[in-house]
Structures are given as C-alpha cells and as structure tokens.
C-alpha positions, 0 to 999 in steps of 0.5 A: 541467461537463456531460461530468461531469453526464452521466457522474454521471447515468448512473453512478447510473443503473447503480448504481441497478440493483445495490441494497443496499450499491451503491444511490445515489452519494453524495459520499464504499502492490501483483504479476504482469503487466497485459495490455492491452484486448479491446475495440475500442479495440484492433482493427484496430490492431496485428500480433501477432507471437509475443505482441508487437504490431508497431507501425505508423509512427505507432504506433512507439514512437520516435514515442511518445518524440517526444510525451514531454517525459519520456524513455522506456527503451527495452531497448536503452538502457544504464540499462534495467536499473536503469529496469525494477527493482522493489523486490523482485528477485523480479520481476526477470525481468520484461523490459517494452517500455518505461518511459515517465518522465512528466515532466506529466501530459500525458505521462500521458495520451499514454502511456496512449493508446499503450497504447490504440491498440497494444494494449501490456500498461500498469501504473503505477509509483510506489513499486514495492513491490506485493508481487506485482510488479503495479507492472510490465509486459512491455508499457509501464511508466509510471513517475510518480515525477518528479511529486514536487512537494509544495507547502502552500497557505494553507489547510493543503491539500498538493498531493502529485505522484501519484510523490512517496515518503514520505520526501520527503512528510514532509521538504517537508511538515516544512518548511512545518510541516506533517503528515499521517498516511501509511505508514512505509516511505520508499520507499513511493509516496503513490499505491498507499498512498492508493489502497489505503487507507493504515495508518500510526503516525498511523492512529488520530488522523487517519484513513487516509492516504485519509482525508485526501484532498479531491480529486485529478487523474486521467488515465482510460483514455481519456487523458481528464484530470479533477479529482475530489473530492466534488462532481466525479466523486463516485463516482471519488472515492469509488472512489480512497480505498481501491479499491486503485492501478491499477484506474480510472487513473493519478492525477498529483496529490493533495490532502490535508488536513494539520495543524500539526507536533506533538511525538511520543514512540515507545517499544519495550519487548521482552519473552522469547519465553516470554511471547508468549502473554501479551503477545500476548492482553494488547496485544489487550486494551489495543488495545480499551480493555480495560486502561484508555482508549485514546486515539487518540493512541496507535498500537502494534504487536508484532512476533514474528520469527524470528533467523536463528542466534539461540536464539529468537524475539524479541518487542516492543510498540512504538508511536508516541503524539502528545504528549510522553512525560508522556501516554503514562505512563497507557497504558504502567502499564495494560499493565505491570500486566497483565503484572506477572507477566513482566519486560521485557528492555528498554524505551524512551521517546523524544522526537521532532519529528515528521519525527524520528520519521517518518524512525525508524520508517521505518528511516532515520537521525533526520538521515535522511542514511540512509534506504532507496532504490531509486534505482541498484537494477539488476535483477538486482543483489544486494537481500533480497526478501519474502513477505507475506500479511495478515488483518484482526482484526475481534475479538481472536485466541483464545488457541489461535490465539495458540498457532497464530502462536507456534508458527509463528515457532518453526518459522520460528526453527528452519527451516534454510533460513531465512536471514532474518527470519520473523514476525508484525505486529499492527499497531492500528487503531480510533480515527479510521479506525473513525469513517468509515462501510464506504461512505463510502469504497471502503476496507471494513474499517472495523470492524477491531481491527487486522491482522495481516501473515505475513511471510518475508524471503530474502537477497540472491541466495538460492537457490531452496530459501530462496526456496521455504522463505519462500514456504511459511512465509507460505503455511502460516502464513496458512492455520494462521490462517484460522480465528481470523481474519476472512475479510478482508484488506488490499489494500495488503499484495496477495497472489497467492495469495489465494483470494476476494480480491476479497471479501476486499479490498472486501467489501459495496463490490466491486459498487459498485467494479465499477460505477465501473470498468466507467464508468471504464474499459470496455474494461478497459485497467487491468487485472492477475491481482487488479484490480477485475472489470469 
C-alpha cells in the first residue's frame, strides 16, 4: 500500500495549503460534450484532421476493440444508433467515435487509456439520464452497464456493478431480502445517483444513497485501478459521495450498506388547484415538524403541474412511510387539521413489500412486468424529452413566492404551446441526510428542508417552438424563484444554463473537490461544460 500512502501524504499536504473548510483529510442518479486532455499525455500522440484525431496502427480503434473483452460500436455498425441514444433524444445529434461496452473493469481501464494516448473526447455512461447530455461524447463513450451484477454477503454488505439501474438493484437486493435507500426512476444508473448524492423516498431513514456507501472500486484517469474506502484513498472516497459522476473516474463496483426488507405504505392525497397556496405553506410546515413530530420514517412530496387540455392545474401530497399504514395515522390527521378548511379530491392509503412499492413510485407495474427502459431506444426514435432546473430549501418558501410558483404552472397550464406536463416537485429532506456533517462527505447541502425541481416535458417528435416553450418555462420560472430560495442546487438535477453552479453544486466543499481532482486527475482528462475545475 505505499503508492496510496504516498498519494495520501501529499494530498494532504495540498489540502493544508487551502485552510478553512479544506484544511486536513479526514476519513469520510447528469449534459454537453467532454473533450479530452491538454497535458502531456496527449502530445505528440495524435494528427488533427478537421477536429477529429487520426490515429496511428497502435492507436487505431480496431486494435483498441481487439484489447476489449466487450464490444465496441463503431458509426458504421448496424446497432450504432440504438448504442449512442441517451435518455432524452435531445442529445440525439450527438454522433461519438465509439461506445466501448465494457464487459471488466480492465476494459475500463483499457478504454480510458485510448483516450489518454489519442487524445479522444471520453464521458462515461451508465443510466444515460444527466439532463444536460454529459453522459455522451463526439469522442469515446464508455458504456458500464453490462457490470450489473449485484450480490449481498453475510454482512448485509451489497457489492453493486458500477452499470447496474435501480430497478435491477431492488429486484436482487429484494431477493436476498435486503434494502437500501436509492432514487425512484427505474432506469436511473446507481453510479451518477450515488455520485451525485442520491435523494430518494427512503431519504430521510437512511441517508442518501452516498450515505450508504463503505468502499468502491475506480478505474483513475491514468488506467490505474484502486479500492477506495475510508482508510484506502480517504480523500477519493470522501469525493465520490456527493462530488457529482464523471469528475475524478469511472467507478466499476460499489459497496454499500443495506438493511433488512420492511413493509412500506404509500399514500396520494389530491387536493383543487385553488387551495395551492395553502397546501403548499402548510406541507412546509408539516415537513419541519411545525404540525406535530415528524418521523423519519415519513418521506413526502407535492407535485403541481400542468394538463395539457385540462381546466386547471392539479395538486397531490404523496409520500412513502416505512411501517404499516397504523403509523402513518398520526402524521396524516396533523396535515388534515391544518387543512380543515379545504376538502381533498381524493385520497389514498396502500400497503406494499418494500420491492412493490419501489417498483410503484418508480413508475412501473407492482409486478414490475412494465416498468420504463431505454433498452431498443434508437436515436432519432420517437421518446418525450425534458427540462429541469432545481433550487435547494434551506428555509420554507414565502407565501408571495409560493404565490410566484402557483402562478407559474398557471401560466404553464394556459400556454398553447404547452403540449405536455409542467410543474413543480418539492420533495422533503431533513431527517438521516441532515445528521451527517456539510464535510463529511462531498455532498454539501446538508442543512436542506427540502428541493424544489422546475420541470417541462415535450412530446415525442415535438417541433421546435414546444421544445423552446418548455425550455423557456423552466428557465423564467427558475429565475421568478431565485429570490425566495437559496442560492443553491442539486448537482444530480445538473443544469447547463446555471449561472455560479460550481458554488451552487458544492458550496464550502468546491476547494476541497478542487484538490482532489487535480490529485486524481491532473491532466484533466474527465472533464465536461460543468465538471470539478482543476
């Protein structure tokens, strides 16, 4: 182990150097094109042609496919298309050199080598959902998700391939009875969710998914393979949890803790667009404790969106308790109190085993025979895109910002142009995820209430003016919101258009990233329009 001493050793003697927030190293699912490195590694390697390097006989991409025990995609092959789509067909144009399917991490390590040695534009892709397309490359794509092998030792330790989606993750870790908090979307990638931080509907009992991390295995932009956790690499460990994916190298494995399966009731309740203001202000209250206790085992969210075609806007609570629906009486008659004065639409209460009701808030089947996939999606096919933007709640909303968002998805509601769903998702935070310390671990925004996520869907095949009305949804709305809440954002819900996102993504911890990747990786090879400056 004296390689990692040694870089232990003098990460902290560059750390030192910084003071304040970034002083000593302590043991502790995403958009845009990557390009590759400047330094030296590059030189001397490569030919430019019109942008694109010209590759020498060693360097030729059908000698790097002969090094793979995986299979790499070349432009020319017939399942080109189908390889190089994301999630969303907004990056559709995006036509790279090569996806490289590693089937080890060697293939890992060999790929990000080609990259290295030719100079190549690199992004790793898992899920494929970062909403500004930093899951893809005009250079080299390499694609993890035949790494999906889960497996639970005696310990209740889960070793989770660096491609594996959630869905998959709850179905194996369900069958060795096990759980673990994670995100909700199916298709979502466990590598950009853990390294971005991981909110989740089990958020609030067990952490973030990075919470729940003790080690993984990462393939550094040297090709170099190591086995990080608290006492291997601290300072790299301390970065994957929360630093955001793509940023310091490509993890191949993770490790996480996991806990027995437990019974979980969700619930809905609608309520009429004309109370928003109310039911807004009042789940902020109930979120904080303000009504009565908040457990930890209660996670909730209200959604307010748009209907394309429908009179008005519509309006739930919903939310995901941990324990039989008896417990969650408590909760539920404090917000019902204090919304004597407005009746519900509807309401429901549910009982679920706990892959039940992960498949069900993950938009799936409860048999899970339907659940969304982007396996067979072809660029260029007919899929629904999206825009986002978030904010983090530090404090609850002002009732005139509350005001501000309902007007909002009014004006989403009654835009012509608006051919799919718009809103809002508050979603609750607090609980396990606000007992770990901001420095703990690379994910900042510990002292949150909550997020908020702006939100505008278009249709498949929509024509620009529905793509430029959702983009310009989000973008005013976000900006009408600025000044009730924080400067601060989610870095899984990564937006291009984010002005100071490096401070809003990390905050007091961006120095301290900064350092750890320009350990990691000095010559800047995992880089994109919004990765860790070095």
């Amino acid at each position: 182990m004296g390689v990692v001493t040694d870089r232990r050793t003098v990460l902290r003697a560059g750390l030192a150097m910084l003071g304040g927030a970034a002083g000593t190293v302590a043991a502790g699912c995403s958009p845009g094109r990557s390009h590759g490195p400047t330094g030296p590694a590059a030189s001397g390697s490569t030919a430019t042609v019109g942008g694109t390097p010209t590759l020498g006989p060693a360097q030729s991409w059908d000698a790097f496919a002969g090094r793979l025990a995986g299979q790499l995609v070349r432009p020319t092959d017939s399942d080109y298309d189908r390889a190089r789509a994301l999630f969303d067909p907004a990056f559709d144009t995006v036509r790279p050199q090569g996806i490289a399917y590693a089937a080890n991490p060697a293939d890992v390590a060999e790929a990000v080598r080609f990259a290295q040695a030719t100079g190549v534009g690199l992004a790793a892709r898992c899920g494929g959902h970062s909403y500004a397309g930093y899951s893809t490359s005009d250079g080299l794509v390499i694609d993890v998700t035949r790494m999906n092998q889960v497996s639970v030792a005696g310990n209740g330790i889960a070793t989770v391939g660096g491609g594996t989606r959630l869905i998959k993750l709850y179905t194996d870790l369900a069958g060795a009875g096990r759980s673990m908090g994670g995100g909700s979307c199916p298709t979502v990638g466990i590598a950009g969710l853990t390294l971005g931080g991981g909110i989740g509907v089990l958020g609030r009992l067990y952490g973030l998914t990075c919470d729940q991390l003790t080690g993984a295995d990462v393939v550094l932009a040297s090709g170099e393979r190591l086995n990080v956790d608290e006492n291997h690499d601290a300072d790299l460990f301390w970065a994957l949890r929360g630093g955001g994916g793509g940023n310091v190298g490509i993890v191949t494995a993770f490790r996480f803790a996991t806990r027995p399966t437990r019974s979980l009731t969700l619930f809905s309740v609608r309520w009429p667009w004309s109370a928003a203001a109310d039911v807004i202000t009042t789940w902020q209250q109930w979120i904080t404790g303000k009504l009565g206790v908040m457990p930890d085992t209660l996670w909730s969210t209200v959604v307010a969106g748009s209907v394309p075609g429908g009179s008005a806007p519509t309006l739930r609570i919903s939310g995901v308790f941990a324990g039989d629906r008896a417990g969650l009486n408590g909760p539920l008659a404090d917000l019902r109190a204090a919304l004597r004065s407005v009746t519900p639409v509807s309401a429901s209460i549910v009982d679920h085993d706990y892959l039940t009701a992960m498949r069900l808030e993950g938009g799936c089947s409860a048999s899970g025979d339907i659940c969304g996939s982007t396996a067979g999606i072809s660029a260029g096919a007919r899929r629904p895109g999206q825009k986002a933007a978030s904010a983090i709640l530090l404090t609850p909303i002002a009732p005139a910002g509350v005001d501000v968002l309902a007007r909002q998805v009014e004006e989403r509601q009654r835009d012509p142009l608006a051919k799919a769903s718009g809103g809002i998702i508050l979603d609750s935070w607090g609980g396990a995820i606000s007992r770990v310390s901001p420095s703990d671990t690379a994910f900042v925004h510990r002292n949150a209430i909550a997020s908020v996520q702006y939100f505008a869907s278009y249709p498949a095949g929509a024509p620009a003016e529905n793509v430029q009305a959702a983009h310009g949804w989000v973008r005013d709305t976000a900006a009408a919101a600025a000044p009730y809440v924080s400067d601060q954002a989610y870095q899984n819900y990564i937006d291009p258009d984010l002005a100071n996102w490096a401070q809003a993504y990390y905050g007091a911890n961006l120095p301290r990233l900064t350092a750890v990747k320009r350990h990691y990786d000095p010559d800047n090879l995992f880089r994109f329009a919004q990765s860790i400056p070095s």
